[in-house]
C-alpha positions as CSV (number, residue, x, y, z in Angstrom):
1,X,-32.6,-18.0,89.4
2,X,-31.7,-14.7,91.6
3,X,-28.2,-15.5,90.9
4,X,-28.9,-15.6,87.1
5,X,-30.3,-12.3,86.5
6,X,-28.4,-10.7,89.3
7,X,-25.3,-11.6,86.9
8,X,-26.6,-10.7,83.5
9,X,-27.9,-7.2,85.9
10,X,-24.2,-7.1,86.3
11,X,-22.8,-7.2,82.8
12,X,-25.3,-4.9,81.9
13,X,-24.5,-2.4,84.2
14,X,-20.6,-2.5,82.7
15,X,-20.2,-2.1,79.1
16,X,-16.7,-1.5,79.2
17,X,-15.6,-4.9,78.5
18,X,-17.4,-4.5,75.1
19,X,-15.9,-1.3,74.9
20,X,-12.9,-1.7,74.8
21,X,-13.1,-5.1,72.6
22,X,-14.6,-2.7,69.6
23,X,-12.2,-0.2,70.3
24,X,-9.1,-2.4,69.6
25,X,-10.8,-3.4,66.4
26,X,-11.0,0.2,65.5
27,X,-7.4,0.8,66.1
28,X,-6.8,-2.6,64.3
29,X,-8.4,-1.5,60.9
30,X,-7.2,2.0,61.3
31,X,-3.2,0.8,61.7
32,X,-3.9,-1.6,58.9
33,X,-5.1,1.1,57.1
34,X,-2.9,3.8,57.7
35,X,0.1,0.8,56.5
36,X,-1.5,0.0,53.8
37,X,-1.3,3.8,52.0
38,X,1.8,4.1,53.6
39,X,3.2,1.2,51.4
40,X,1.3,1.9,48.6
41,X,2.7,6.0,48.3
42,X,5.7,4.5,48.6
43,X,5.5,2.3,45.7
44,X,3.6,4.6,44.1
45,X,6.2,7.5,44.3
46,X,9.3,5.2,44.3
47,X,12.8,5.8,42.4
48,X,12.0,7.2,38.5
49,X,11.1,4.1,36.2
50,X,13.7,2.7,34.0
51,X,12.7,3.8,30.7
52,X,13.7,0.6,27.5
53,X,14.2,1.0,24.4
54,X,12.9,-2.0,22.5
55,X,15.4,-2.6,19.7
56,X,12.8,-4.3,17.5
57,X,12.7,-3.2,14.0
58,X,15.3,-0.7,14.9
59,X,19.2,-1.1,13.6
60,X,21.9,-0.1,16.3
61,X,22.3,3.7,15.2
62,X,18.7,4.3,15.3
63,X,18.4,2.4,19.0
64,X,21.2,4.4,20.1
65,X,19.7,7.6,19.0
66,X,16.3,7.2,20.3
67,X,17.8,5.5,23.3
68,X,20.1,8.9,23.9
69,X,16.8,11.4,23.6
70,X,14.7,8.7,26.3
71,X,17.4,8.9,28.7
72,X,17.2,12.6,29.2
73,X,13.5,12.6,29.9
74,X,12.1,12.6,34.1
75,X,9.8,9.9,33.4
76,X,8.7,9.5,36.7
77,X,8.2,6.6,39.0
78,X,6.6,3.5,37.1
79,X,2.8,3.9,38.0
80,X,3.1,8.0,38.1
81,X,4.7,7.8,34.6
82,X,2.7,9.9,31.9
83,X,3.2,7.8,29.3
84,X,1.4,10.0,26.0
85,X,4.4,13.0,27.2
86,X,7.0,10.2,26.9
87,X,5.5,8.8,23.3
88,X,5.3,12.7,22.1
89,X,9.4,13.1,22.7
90,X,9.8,10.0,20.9
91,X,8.1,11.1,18.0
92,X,9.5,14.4,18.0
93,X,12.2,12.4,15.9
94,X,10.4,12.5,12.4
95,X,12.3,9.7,11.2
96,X,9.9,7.7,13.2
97,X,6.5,6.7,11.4
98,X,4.7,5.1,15.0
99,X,5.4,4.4,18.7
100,X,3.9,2.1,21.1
101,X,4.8,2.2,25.0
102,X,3.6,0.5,27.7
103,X,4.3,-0.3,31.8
104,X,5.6,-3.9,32.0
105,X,6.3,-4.8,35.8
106,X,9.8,-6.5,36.2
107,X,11.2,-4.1,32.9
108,X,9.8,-0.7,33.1
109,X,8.2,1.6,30.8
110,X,8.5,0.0,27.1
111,X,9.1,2.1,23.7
112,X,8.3,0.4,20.5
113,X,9.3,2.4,17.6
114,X,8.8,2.0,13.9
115,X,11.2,3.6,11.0
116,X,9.8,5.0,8.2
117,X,10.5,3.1,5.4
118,X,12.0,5.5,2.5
119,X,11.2,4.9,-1.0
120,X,12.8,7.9,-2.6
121,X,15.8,10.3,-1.7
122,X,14.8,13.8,-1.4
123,X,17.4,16.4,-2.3
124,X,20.5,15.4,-1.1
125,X,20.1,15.3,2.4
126,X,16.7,13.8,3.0
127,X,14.4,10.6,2.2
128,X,10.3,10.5,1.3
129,X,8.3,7.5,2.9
130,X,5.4,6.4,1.2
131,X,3.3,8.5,3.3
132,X,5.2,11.9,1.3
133,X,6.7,12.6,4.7
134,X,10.5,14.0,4.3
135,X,13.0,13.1,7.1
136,X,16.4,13.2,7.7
137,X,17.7,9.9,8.4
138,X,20.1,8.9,11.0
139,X,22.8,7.5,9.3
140,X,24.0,9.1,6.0
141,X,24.1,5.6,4.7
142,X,20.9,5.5,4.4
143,X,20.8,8.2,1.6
144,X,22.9,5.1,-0.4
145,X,20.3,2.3,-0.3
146,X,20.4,0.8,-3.8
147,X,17.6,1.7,-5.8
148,X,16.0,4.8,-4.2
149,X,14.6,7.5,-7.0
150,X,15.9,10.7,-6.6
151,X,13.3,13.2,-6.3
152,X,14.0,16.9,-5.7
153,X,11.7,20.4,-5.5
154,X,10.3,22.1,-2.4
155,X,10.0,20.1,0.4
156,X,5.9,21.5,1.2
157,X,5.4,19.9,-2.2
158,X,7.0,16.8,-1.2
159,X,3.5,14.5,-1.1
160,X,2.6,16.1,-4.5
161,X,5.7,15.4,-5.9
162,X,6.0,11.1,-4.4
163,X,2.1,10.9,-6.0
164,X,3.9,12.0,-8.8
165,X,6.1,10.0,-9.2
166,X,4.1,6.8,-8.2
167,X,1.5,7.2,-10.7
168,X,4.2,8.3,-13.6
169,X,5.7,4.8,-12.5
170,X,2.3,2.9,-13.3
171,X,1.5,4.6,-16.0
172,X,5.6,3.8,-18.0
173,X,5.2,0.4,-16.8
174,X,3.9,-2.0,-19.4
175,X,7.4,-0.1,-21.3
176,X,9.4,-1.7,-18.5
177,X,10.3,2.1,-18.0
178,X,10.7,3.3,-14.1
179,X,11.5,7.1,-12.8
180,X,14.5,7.0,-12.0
181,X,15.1,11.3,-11.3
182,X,12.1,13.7,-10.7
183,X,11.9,17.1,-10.5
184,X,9.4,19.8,-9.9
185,X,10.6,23.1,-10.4
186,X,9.6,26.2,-8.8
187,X,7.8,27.0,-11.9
188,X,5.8,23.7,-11.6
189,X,7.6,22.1,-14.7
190,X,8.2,18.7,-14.3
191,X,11.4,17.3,-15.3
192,X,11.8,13.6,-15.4
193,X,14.6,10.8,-16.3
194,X,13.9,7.1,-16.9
195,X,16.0,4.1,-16.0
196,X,16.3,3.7,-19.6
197,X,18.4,6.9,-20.0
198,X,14.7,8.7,-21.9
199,X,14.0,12.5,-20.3
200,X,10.5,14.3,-20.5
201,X,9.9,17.8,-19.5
202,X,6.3,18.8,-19.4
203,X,4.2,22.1,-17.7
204,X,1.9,22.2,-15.2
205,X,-0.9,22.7,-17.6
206,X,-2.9,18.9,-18.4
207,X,0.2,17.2,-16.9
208,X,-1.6,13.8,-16.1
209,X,-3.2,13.4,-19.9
210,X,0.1,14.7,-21.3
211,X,2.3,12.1,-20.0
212,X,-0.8,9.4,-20.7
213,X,-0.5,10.4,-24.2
214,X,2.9,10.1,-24.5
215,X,2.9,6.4,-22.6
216,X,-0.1,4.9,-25.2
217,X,1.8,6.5,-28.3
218,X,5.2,4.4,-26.7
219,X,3.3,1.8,-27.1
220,X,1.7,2.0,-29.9
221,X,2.7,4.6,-33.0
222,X,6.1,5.0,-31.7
223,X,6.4,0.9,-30.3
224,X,9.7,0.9,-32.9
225,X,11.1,4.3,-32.8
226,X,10.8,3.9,-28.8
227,X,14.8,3.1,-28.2
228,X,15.9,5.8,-30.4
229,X,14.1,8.5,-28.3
230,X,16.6,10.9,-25.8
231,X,13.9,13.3,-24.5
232,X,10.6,14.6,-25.1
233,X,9.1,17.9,-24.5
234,X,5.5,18.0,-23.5
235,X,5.2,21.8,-22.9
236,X,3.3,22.5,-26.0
237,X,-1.0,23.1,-26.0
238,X,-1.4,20.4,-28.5
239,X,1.5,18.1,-29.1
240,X,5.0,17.6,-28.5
241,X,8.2,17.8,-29.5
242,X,10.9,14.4,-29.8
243,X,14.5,14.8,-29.4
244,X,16.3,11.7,-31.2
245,X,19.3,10.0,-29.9
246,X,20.2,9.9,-33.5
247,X,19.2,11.2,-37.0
248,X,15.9,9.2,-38.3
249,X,14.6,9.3,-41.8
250,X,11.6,8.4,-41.9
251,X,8.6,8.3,-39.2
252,X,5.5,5.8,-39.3
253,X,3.2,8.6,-37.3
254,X,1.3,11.4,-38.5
255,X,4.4,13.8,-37.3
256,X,6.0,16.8,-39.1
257,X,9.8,16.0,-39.1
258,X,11.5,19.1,-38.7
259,X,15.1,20.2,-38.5
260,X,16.7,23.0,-36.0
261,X,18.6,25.7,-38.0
262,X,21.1,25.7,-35.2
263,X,22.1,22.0,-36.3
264,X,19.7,20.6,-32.9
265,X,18.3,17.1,-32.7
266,X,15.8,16.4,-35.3
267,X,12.0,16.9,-33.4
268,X,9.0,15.1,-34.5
269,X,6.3,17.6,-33.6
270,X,2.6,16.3,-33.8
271,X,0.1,18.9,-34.2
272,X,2.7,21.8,-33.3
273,X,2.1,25.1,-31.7
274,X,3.3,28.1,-29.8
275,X,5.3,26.6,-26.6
276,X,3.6,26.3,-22.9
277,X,7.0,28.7,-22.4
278,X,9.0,31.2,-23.9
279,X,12.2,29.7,-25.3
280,X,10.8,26.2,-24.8
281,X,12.0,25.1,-29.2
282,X,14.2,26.3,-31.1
283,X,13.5,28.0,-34.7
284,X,12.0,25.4,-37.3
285,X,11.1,24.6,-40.4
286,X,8.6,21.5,-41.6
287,X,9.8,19.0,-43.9
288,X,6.9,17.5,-45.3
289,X,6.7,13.5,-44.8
């Protein structure tokens, strides 16, 4: 029994064994500590991340371009990328409607780009998206695609001028008649051809009931005379004047027919008077029906 306590007296009287078992677990977790953010900065802040190009939905000159602006850009390592910088110097190329990016381990830092999709060539060097967003594209063969309109006037106008269009387009349609050249002038005169070879100018005054008018009277008073029509000038308050494509007779309307003294076209006016613009008619003289 003396021995006993006289042993645990002992052990008690010299803590260093216990000292110096919790200090080398201190140093333990400390080294493994002092690894772990060693390996983790280096990972962290390794080489600069490979940046991809994804060539989804792109064709090879638009990869190639957008792949030629990425390379230049310090991305970073792979976790120390900022990723919305990287997106902003993709879209910085406005023939790009959207861009998706994302870190993918194994790969490196993803770009997923969208092309705008034209539906209309604007001047001679540009395209309109849907959107009314003008861009140059990156191949000149674009500006070719079969069956783009050609749409032309200032470019800050350029969303006016594609609603335009679009609702000029639903409007003709039950004539089977599509834009096929639109123009807005800096005046704001619009001057439009069909696929059908017709022309219309009209002012910026009542532009949307004007054309209206004209569409329900194509389809209706003037159903027959329709194919014989070259232009039409809608720049009057009240009415509007018919160039033919030949000389007609006789009308089925309530039109004046009325002959140019300058040997023009013969005009059917209805309900004629003084022009939306200087010089818009020639001189005339009504021929009673």
């Amino acid at each position: 029994m003396d021995t006993t306590a006289a042993s645990v007296n002992k052990t008690a009287l010299n803590p260093s064994k216990y000292l110096s078992a919790n200090m080398w677990i201190t140093l333990t977790v400390v080294l493994f500590v002092a690894i772990f953010f060693v390996v983790s900065n280096r990972i962290y802040n390794s080489q600069p991340a490979k940046v991809v190009v994804n060539t989804k939905n792109l064709d090879a000159a638009q990869y190639e371009t957008l792949n030629k602006v990425m390379e230049k850009k310090e991305a970073g390592s792979f976790f120390t990328a900022i990723l919305p910088e990287l997106k902003d110097s993709a879209m910085q190329q406005d023939w790009i409607s959207q861009v998706d990016i994302e870190r993918k381990w194994g790969e490196g830092i993803v770009i997923t780009a969208l092309p705008r999709e034209a539906i209309a060539r604007f001047g001679s060097e540009h395209l309109i998206d849907s959107q009314g967003k003008v861009y140059k594209p990156v191949s000149e063969s674009e500006l070719s695609q079969p069956g783009l309109i050609m749409l032309q006037g200032d470019a800050d106008q350029s969303t006016l001028i594609m609603q335009q269009m679009q609702q000029v387009n639903q409007w003709f349609a039950p004539l089977d008649m599509q834009v096929e050249d639109l123009v807005l002038t800096p005046r704001m005169t619009w001057a439009i051809k069909f696929n059908n070879g017709m022309r219309i100018i009209v002012d910026n005054e009542h532009t949307s009931q004007k054309l209206m008018n004209l569409s329900q009277l194509l389809q209706n008073q003037l159903a027959d005379k329709k194919e014989n029509i070259a232009a039409a000038d809608l720049r009057y308050k009240n009415g509007f004047v018919i160039d033919w494509k030949a000389k007609v007779e006789e009308t089925t309307s309530t039109a004046s027919v009325v002959e140019d003294e300058k040997s023009q076209p013969d005009r059917i006016v209805e309900q004629p008077s003084e022009t939306a613009e200087q010089g818009a008619s020639a001189e005339e003289s009504e021929i009673p029906l």
